[in-house]
N, C-alpha and C positions, 0 to 999 in steps of 0.2 A: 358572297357565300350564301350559300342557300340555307332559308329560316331553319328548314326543318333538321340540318346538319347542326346545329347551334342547339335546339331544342330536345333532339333524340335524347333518349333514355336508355339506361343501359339494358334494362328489365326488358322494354319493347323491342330492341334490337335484335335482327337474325342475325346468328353467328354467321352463319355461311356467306353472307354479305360485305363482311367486315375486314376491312386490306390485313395482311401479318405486316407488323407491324419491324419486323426483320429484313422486311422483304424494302422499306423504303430508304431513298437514299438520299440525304438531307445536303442539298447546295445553300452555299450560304453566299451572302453580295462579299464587298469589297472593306465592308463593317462589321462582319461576321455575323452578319443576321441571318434569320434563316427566309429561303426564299418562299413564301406564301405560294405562291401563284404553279410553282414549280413542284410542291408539298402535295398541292391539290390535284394535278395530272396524274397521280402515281398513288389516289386514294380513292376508294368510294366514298369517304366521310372525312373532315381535318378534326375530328373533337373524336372519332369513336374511333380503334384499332382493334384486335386480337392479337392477343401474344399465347401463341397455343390454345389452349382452352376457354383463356380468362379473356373477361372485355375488359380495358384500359381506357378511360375518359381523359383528355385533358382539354386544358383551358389555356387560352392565348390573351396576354396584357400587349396593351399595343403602345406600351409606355416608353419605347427605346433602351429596357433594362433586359441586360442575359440575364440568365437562372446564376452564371459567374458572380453576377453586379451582385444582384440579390441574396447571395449565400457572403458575399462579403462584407453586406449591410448585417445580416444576423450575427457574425461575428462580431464585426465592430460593438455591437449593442448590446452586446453581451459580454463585453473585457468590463 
């Protein structure tokens, strides 16, 4: 992935640039992960989006945990 996709800022970003974030279409492998490589053909950026007007940042752990895994450790931690 390229530094400067990692690095952007939402402030510096042209909108006009920026994929809708509607518009991509998430394959996942045979572990339900999502496919990287397949994310990035279908993007100008994998960290910056637009959804309508507004810029959306996110961030990728490359820990083998879904956002599923993770919302079920907040619970657990919290009974």
């Amino acid at each position: 992935m390229p530094k400067e996709w990692v690095d952007a800022k939402i402030c510096d970003v042209d909108k006009s640039s920026l994929t809708e974030l509607s518009s991509v279409k998430v394959a996942r492998d045979t572990q339900n992960h999502v496919k990287l490589a397949e994310l990035a053909k279908q993007t100008s950026n994998l960290y910056l989006y637009k959804v309508g007007n507004v810029v959306v940042q996110f961030d990728y752990l490359h820990n083998g945990r879904t956002v599923n895994d993770m919302f079920a450790l907040m619970v657990q931690a919290s009974m």
